[in-house]
C-alpha positions as CSV (number, residue, x, y, z in Angstrom):
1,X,38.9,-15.5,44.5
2,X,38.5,-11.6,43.4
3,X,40.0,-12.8,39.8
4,X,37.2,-15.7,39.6
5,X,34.7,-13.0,40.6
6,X,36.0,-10.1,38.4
7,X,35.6,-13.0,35.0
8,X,32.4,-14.0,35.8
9,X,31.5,-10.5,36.0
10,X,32.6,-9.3,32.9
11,X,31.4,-13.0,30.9
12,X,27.9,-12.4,32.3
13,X,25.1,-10.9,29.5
14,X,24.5,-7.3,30.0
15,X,21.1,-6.0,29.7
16,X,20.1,-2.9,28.5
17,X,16.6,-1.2,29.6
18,X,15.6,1.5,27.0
19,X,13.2,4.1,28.3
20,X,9.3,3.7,27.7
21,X,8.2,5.6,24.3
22,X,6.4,9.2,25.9
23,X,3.4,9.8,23.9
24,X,2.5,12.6,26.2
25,X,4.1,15.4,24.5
26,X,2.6,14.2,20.9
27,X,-1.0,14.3,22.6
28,X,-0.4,17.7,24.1
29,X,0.6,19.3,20.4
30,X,-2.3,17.3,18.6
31,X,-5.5,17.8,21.1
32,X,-5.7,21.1,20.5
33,X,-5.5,21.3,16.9
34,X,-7.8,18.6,16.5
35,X,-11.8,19.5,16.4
36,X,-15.1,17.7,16.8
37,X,-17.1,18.5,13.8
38,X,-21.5,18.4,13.8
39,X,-23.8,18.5,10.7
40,X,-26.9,19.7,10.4
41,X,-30.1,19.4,7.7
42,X,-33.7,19.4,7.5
43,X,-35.8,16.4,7.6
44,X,-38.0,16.0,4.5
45,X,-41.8,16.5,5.1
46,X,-43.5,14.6,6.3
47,X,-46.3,16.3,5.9
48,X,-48.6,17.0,3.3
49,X,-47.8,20.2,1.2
50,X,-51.3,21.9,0.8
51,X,-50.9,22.7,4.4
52,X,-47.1,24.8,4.1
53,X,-49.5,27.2,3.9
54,X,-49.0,31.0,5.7
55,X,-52.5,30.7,7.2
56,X,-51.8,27.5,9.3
57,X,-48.7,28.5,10.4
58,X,-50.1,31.5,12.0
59,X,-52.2,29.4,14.3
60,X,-50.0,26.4,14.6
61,X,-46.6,27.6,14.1
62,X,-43.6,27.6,11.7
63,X,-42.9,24.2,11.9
64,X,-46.5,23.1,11.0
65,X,-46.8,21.2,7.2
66,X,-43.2,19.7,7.7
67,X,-41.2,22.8,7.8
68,X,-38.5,22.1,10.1
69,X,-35.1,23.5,11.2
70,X,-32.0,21.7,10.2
71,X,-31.3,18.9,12.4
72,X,-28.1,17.1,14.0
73,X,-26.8,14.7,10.7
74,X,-23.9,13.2,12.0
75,X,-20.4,13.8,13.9
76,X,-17.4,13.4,13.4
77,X,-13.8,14.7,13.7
78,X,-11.5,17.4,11.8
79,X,-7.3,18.8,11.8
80,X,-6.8,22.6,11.9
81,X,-4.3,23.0,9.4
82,X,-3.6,26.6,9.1
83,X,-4.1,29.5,11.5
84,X,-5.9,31.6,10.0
85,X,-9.1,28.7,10.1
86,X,-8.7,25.8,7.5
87,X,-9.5,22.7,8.1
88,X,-9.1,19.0,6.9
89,X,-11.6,16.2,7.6
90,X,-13.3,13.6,5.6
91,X,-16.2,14.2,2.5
92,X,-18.6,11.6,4.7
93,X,-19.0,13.9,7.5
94,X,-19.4,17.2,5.4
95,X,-21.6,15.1,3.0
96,X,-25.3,15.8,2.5
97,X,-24.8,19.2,5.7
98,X,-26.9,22.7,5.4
99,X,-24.8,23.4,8.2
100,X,-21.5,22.7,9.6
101,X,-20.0,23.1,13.6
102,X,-17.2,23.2,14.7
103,X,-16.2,22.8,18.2
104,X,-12.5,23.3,19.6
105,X,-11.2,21.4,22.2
106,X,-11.7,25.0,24.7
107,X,-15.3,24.9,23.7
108,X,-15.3,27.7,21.2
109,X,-17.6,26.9,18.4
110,X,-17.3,28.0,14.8
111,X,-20.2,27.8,11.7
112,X,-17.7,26.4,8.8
113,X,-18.0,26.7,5.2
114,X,-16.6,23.6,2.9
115,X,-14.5,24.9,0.2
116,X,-13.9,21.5,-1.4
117,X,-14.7,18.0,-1.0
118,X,-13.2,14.8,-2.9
119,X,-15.3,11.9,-2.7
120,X,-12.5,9.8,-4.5
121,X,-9.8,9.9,-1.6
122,X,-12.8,10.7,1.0
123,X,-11.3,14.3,2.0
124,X,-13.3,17.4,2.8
125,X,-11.4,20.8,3.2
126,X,-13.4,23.4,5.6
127,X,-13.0,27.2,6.7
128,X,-13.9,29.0,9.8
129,X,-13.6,32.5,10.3
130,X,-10.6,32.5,12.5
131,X,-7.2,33.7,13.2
132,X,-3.9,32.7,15.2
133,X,-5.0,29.0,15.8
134,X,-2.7,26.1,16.7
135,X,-2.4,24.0,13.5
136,X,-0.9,20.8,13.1
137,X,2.7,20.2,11.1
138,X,2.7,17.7,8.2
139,X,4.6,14.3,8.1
140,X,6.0,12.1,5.3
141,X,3.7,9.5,5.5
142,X,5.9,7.8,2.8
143,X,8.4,7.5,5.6
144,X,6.1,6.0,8.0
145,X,7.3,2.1,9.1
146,X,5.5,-0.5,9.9
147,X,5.6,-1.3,13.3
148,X,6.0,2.3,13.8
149,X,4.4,4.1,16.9
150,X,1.5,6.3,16.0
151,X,-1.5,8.2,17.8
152,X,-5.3,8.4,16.3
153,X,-6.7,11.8,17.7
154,X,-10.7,12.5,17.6
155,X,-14.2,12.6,19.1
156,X,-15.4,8.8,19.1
157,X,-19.0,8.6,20.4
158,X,-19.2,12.6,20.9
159,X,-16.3,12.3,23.9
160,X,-13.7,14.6,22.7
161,X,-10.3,14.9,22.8
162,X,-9.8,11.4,22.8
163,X,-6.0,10.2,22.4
164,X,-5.6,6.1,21.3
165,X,-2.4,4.5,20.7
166,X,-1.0,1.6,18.6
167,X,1.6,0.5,15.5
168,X,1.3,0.7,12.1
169,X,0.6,-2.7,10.9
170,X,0.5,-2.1,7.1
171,X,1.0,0.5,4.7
172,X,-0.5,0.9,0.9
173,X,-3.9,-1.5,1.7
174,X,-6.5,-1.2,-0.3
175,X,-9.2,-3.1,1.3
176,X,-12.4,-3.2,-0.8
177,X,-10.9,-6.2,-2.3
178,X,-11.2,-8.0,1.5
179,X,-13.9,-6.2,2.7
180,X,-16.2,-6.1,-0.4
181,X,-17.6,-2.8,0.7
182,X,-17.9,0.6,-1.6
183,X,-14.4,1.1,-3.5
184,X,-13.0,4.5,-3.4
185,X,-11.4,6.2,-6.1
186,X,-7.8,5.7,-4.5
187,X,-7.2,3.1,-2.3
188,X,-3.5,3.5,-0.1
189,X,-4.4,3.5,3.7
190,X,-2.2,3.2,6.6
191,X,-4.0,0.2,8.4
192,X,-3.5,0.7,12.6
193,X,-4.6,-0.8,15.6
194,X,-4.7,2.1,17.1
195,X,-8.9,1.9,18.6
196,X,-10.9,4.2,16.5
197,X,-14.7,4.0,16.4
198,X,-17.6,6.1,15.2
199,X,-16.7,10.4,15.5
200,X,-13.1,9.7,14.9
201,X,-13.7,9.8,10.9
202,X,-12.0,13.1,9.4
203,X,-9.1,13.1,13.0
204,X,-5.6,12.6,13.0
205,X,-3.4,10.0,12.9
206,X,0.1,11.5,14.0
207,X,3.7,10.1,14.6
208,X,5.2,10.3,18.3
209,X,6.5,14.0,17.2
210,X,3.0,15.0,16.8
211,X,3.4,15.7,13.0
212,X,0.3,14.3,11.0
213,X,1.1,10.7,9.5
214,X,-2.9,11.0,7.9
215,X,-6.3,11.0,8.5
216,X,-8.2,8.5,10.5
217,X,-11.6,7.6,7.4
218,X,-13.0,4.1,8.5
219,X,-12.6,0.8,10.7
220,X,-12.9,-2.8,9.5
221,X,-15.7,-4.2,11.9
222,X,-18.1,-7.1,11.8
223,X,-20.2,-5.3,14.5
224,X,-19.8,-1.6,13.3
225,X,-17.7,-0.9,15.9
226,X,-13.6,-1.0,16.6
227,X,-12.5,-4.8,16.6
228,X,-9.0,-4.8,15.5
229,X,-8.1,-2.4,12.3
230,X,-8.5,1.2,11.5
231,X,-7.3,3.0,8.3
232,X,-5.8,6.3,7.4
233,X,-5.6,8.6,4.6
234,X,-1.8,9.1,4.0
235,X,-0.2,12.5,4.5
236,X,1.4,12.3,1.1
237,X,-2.0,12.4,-0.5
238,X,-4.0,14.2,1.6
239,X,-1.9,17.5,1.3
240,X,-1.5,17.4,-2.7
241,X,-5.4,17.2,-2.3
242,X,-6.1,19.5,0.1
243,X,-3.8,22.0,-1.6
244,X,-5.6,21.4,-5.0
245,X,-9.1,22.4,-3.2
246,X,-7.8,25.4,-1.3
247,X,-6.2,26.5,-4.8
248,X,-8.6,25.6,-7.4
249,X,-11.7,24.4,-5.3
250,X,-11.2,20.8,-7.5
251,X,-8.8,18.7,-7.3
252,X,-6.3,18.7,-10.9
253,X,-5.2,14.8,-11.0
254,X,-2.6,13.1,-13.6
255,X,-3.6,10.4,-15.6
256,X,-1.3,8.2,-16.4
257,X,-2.9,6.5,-19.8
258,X,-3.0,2.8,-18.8
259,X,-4.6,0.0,-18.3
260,X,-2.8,-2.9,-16.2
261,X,-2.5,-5.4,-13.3
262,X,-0.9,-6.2,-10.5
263,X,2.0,-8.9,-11.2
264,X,0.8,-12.5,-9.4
265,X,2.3,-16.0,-8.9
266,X,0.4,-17.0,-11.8
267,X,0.9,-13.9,-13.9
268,X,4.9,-14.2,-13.0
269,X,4.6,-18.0,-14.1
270,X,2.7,-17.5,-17.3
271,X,4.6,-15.2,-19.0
272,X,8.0,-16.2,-17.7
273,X,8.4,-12.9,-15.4
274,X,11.5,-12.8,-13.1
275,X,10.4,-10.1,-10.9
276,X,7.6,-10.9,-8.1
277,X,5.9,-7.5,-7.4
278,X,5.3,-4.5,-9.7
279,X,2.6,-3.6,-11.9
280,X,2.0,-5.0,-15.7
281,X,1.0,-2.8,-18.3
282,X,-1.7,-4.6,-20.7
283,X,-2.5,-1.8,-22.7
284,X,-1.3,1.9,-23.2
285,X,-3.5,4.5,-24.7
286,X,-2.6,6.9,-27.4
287,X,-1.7,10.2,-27.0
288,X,-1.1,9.8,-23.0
289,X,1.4,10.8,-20.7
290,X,2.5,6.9,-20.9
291,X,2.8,6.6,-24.3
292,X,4.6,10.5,-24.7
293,X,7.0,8.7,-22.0
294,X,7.9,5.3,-23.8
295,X,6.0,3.2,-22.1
296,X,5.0,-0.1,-23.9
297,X,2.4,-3.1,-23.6
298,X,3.7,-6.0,-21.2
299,X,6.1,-3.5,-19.9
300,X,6.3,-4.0,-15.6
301,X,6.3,-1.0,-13.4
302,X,8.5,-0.9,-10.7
303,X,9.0,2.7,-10.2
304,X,7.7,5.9,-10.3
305,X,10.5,8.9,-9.8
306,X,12.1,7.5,-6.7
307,X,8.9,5.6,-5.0
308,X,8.8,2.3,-5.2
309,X,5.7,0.8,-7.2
310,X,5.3,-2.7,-5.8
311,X,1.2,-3.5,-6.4
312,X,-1.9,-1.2,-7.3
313,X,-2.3,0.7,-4.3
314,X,1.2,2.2,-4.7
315,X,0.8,2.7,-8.0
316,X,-2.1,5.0,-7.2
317,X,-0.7,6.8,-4.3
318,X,2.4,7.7,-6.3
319,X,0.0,9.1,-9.3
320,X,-1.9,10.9,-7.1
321,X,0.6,13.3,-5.7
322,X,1.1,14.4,-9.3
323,X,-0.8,16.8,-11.1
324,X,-1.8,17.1,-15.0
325,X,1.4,18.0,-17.0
């Protein structure tokens, strides 16, 4: 009996329990270093301007003939990224402000000064006149896997310090193409179900360590609001930007010198092409870095150093962590 009882013992299937993923420590390090960002500017007149006139506003006051103090613009979210006061968020928050905010998560507030923005990748560097602040630690967002856990820190709807959770669910999208909204100049987001919504434009998107994966820039949403997907700015291009505006208050990009398109079924099929992804080079210009480097008409892409180029959003996030030369 104990031998029929020690076999079916050891035949049964053994189950193993892994412990549940602690996001709590990730949310402590990011909170902090996360800020909720206001902008301010005047209303136009709306008066008429024979009456901004010193005389009236004597009797009526300053604001009479439709000149007005800056007003609340918009809010939205921003990553310390040094201590001594820089800060990254995205160019449609800063965009359009006389005056910029910035609230920590203790309640200390700041006046900031942009030093650069970069409406092509949506990015927006910022200063504050600060010292010894908690900054956050860069990620490789190139080694970021789907399915991977990841946080989206911000201030939706003005509450702040708000901490969401979900997976990546694809990397490289460029969306325009689905959406048929406004195309950026470089399209390579981290798509995430994390929730995001309105105010958590310009926060961070972070790994379960804490380290920043990329920043949170827009939803996909019939209604506006969160219904499903939420993209990122990658790490991997947001700190060859950033860096580029601290340095030269520009960002210094490498052009590559072609023009091309992304290898299809049908492209694959008409021109007797093996491979199924990479990107197709239908014309090289002279006297580029393509054409210094060999690079010929109808020649595919696969590569560029060690990334892998696979369609046109690669393509572009490998390019742009290059710079000219």
């Amino acid at each position: 009996m104990s031998a029929e009882i020690a076999t079916t013992e050891s035949s049964a299937p053994r189950t193993t329990t892994s412990a549940p993923i602690d996001f709590t420590k990730a949310a402590e390090a990011t909170i902090n270093r996360v800020v909720s960002i206001k902008s301010f500017a005047t209303p136009r007149q709306s008066r008429m301007s024979e009456f901004n006139d010193p005389f009236f506003e004597f009797f009526f006051g300053p604001n009479f003939g439709g000149r007005q103090q800056p007003q609340p613009l918009g809010l939205g979210s921003g990553v310390i990224i040094s201590a001594d006061g820089y800060i990254v968020t995205n160019n449609h928050v800063v965009e359009g402000a006389e005056k910029l905010e910035v609230t920590m998560n203790d309640n200390k507030t700041y006046n900031a000064t942009i030093i650069g923005t970069d409406a092509n990748t949506d990015l927006a560097l910022l200063k504050i006149d600060a010292s010894d602040l908690n900054f956050i630690t860069f990620g490789d967002s190139d080694k970021l896997k789907v399915g991977e856990w990841v946080l989206a820190v911000g201030n939706p709807f003005g509450f702040t310090s708000t901490v969401t959770a979900g997976i990546v669910s694809a990397k490289a999208r460029n969306i325009s193409t689905v959406t048929h909204s406004r195309q950026f100049g470089i399209e390579s987001f981290i798509q995430t179900d994390a929730v995001v919504n309105q105010g958590n434009s310009g926060g961070a998107l972070v790994n379960t360590k804490g380290e920043l994966m990329g920043i949170n820039t827009l939803i996909y949403s019939r209604t506006g609001d969160y219904s499903g997907y939420a993209f990122a700015i990658p790490s991997s291009i947001v700190k060859k930007v950033i860096s580029d505006l601290k340095q030269y208050g520009t960002v210094q990009r490498a052009m590559l010198g072609i023009t091309f398109t992304q290898l299809t079924p049908q492209l694959c099929e008409e021109k007797d092409i093996k491979l199924t992804e990479g990107i197709y080079v239908t014309e090289v210009q002279d006297q580029s870095a393509a054409k210094e480097a060999g690079l010929e008409k109808e020649d595919i892409i696969t590569e560029i150093g060690s990334t892998k180029v696979r369609n046109t959003a690669e393509l572009q996030e490998a390019i742009s962590q290059y710079s000219p030369g």
